[in-house]
C-alpha positions as CSV (number, residue, x, y, z in Angstrom):
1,X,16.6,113.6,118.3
2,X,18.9,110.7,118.2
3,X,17.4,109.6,114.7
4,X,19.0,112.3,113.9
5,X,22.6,112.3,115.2
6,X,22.6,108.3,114.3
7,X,21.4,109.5,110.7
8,X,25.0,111.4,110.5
9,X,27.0,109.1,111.4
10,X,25.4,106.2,109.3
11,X,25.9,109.0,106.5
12,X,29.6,109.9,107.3
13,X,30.6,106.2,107.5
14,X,28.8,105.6,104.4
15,X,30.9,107.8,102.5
16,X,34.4,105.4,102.8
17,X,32.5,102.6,100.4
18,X,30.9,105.5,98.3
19,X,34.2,107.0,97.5
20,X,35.7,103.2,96.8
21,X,32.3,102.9,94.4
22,X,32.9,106.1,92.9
23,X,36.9,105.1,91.8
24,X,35.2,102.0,90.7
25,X,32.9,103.4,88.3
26,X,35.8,105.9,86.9
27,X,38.3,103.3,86.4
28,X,35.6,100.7,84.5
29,X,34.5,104.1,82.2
30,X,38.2,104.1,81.1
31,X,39.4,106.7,83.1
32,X,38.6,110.0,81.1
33,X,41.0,113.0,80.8
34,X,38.8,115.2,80.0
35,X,35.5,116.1,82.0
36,X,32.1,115.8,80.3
37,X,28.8,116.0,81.4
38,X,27.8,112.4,81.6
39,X,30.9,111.7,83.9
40,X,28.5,112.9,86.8
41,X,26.7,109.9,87.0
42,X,29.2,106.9,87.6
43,X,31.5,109.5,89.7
44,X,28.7,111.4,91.5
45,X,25.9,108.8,91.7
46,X,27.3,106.0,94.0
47,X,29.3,108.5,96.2
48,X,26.1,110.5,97.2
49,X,24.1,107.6,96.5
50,X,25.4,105.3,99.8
51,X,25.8,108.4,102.0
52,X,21.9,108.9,101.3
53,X,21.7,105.4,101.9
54,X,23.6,105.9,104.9
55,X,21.5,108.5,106.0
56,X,17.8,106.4,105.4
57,X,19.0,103.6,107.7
58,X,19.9,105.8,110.0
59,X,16.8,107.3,110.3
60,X,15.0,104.0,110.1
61,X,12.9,103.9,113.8
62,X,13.8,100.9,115.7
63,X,10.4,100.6,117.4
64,X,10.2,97.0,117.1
65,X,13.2,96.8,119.4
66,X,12.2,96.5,123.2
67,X,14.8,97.1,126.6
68,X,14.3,94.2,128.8
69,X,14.7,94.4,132.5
């Protein structure tokens, strides 16, 4: 269960660069006034892109990690 709550929280903080990737991509297409279909991509893609990367590492097992006492 903790996979899972760490998987959050990886995804949550990896929304801040997603969002900074995301203005990124707009402001290098030229920054469009009008909406089209392929704007999805460079605005939608890195934003849910690094909270899914986000979410993978934090649901990466960390069984080669060992407590020592």
């Amino acid at each position: 269960m903790m996979g899972v709550g760490k998987a959050i929280v990886f995804g949550f903080f990896a929304m801040f660069p997603g969002m900074i990737l995301s203005l990124i991509a707009w402001v290098l297409v030229g920054q469009p006034e009008t909406w089209t279909s392929w704007m999805s991509i460079p605005c939608y893609g890195p934003f849910f892109g690094c909270i899914a990367l986000g979410v993978w590492f934090g649901m990466r097992s960390e069984s080669e990690v060992e407590l020592e006492t």
